[in-house]
C-alpha positions in Angstrom: -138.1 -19.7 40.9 -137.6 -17.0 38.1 -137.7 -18.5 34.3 -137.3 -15.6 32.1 -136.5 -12.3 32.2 -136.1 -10.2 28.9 -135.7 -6.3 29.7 -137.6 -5.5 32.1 -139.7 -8.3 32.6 -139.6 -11.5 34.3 -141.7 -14.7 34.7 -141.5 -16.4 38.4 -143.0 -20.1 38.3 -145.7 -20.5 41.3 -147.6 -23.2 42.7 -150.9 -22.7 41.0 -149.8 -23.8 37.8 -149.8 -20.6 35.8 -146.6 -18.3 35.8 -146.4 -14.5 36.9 -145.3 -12.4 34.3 -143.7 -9.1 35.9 -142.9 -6.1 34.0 -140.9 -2.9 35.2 -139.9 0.2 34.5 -136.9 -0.3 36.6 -138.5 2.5 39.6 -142.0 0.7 40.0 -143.8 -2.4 38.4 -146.1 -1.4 36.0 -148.1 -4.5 35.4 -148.8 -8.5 36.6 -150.5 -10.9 34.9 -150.5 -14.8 35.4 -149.6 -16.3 32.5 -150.0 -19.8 31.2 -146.5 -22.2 32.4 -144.0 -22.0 29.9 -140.9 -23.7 29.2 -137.8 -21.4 29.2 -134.2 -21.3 30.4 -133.7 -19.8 34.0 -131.9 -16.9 34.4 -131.5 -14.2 37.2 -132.8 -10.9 36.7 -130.7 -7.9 36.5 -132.9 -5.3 37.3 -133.4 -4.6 41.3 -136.5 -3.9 41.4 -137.3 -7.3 39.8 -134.9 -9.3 42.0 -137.1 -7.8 45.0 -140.2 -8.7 43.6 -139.4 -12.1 42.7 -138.0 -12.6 46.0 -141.4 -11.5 47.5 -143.3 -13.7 45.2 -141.3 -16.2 46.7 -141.5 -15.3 50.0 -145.0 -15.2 49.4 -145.8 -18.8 48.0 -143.5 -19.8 51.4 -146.5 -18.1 53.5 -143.2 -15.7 55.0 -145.1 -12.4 53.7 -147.7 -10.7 55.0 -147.7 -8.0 52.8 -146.3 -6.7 49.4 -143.8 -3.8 49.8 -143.0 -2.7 46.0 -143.3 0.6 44.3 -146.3 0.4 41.7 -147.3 2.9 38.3 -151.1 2.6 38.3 -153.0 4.7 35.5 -157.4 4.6 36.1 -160.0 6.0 36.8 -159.8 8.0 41.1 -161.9 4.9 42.5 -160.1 2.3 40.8 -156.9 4.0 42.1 -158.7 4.5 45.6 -159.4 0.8 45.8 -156.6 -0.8 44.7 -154.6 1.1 47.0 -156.9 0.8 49.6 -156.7 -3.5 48.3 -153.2 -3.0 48.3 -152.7 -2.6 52.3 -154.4 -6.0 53.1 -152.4 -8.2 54.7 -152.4 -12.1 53.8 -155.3 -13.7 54.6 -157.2 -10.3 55.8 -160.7 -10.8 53.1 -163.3 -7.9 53.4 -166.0 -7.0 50.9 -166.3 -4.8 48.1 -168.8 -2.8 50.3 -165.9 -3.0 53.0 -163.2 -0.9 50.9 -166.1 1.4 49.0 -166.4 2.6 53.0 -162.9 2.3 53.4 -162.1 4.7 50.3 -165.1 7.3 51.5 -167.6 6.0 48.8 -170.4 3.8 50.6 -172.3 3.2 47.6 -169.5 2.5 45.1 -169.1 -1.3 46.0 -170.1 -2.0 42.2 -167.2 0.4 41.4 -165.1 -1.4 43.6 -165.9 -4.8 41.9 -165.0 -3.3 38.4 -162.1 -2.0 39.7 -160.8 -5.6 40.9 -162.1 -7.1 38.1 -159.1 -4.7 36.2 -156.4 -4.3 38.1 -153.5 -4.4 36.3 -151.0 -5.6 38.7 -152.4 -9.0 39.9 -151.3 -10.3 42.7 -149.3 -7.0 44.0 -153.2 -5.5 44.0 -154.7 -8.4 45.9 -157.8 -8.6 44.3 -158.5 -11.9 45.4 -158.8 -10.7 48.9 -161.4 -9.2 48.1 -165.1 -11.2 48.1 -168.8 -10.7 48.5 -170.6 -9.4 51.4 -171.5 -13.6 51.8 -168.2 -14.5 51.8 -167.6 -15.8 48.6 -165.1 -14.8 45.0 -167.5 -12.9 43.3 -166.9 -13.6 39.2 -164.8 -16.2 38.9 -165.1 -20.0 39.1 -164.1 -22.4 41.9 -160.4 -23.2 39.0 -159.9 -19.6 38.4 -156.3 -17.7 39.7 -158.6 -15.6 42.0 -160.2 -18.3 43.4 -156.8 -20.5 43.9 -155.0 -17.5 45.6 -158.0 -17.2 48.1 -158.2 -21.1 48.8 -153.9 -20.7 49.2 -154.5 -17.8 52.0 -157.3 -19.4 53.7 -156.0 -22.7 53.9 -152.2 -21.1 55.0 -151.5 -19.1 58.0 -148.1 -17.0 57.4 -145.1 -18.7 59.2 -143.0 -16.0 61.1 -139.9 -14.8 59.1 -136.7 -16.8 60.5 
């Protein structure tokens, strides 16, 4: 359900309590944040690219997408934009460890990197950070209530129903 939007952001209510504030530049989304719930009018967005990424959120929280297919502005440092692209292309549900994409991005030994780098992406949710975990399985730096941790516990406990 989308609450807000006010140029070119909006705010989609999800399931985990916290809002997903979106913002655009009207060709890619520049940045994602979950925001505390808030308690505004409803209106339909007017921007495209916005309308599409709602509807994905929404698709998402239905457990109908695999996979994120929206055009993203990232600005960091080459392994940050290495990884989160490299995040980017997991599929719901598909976990692997920051060691896992340091390989995957042709830096073995920059799993620490690859941590900071999740720790601040700037397009949550999009950048599925939360897919990515320690090499023993578990959301490294954040606690059990956290987004991160909520979003994994969402996948996990979900498989993805086919689209109709």
């Amino acid at each position: 359900m989308l609450l807000l939007q006010d140029g070119l952001r909006c705010l989609v209510r999800t399931p985990l309590g916290k809002d997903l504030l979106i913002a655009s530049n009207g060709a890619a989304i520049l940045e994602s944040t979950f925001v505390a719930r808030r308690r505004v009018a409803e209106r339909k967005p007017s921007d495209a690219l916005l309308v599409e990424a709602t509807a994905q959120v929404q698709a998402y929280f239905a457990r109908r997408l695999r996979r994120f297919d929206l055009p993203f502005f990232l600005e960091g440092t080459p392994l940050q934009l290495a990884a989160w692209h490299a995040v980017a292309s997991l599929a719901f549900g598909e976990f692997v460890s920051y060691a896992d994409v340091a390989r995957a991005i042709g830096r073995p030994g920059a799993h620490r990197g690859v941590a900071a780098a999740m720790g601040a992406t700037p397009i949550a949710l999009f950048i599925p950070a939360h897919r990515v975990i320690g090499a023993d399985g578990r959301i490294k730096g954040a606690d059990r209530t956290s987004v991160r941790a909520r979003l994994a516990a969402f996948e996990r406990a979900q498989r993805v129903r086919p689209s109709p």
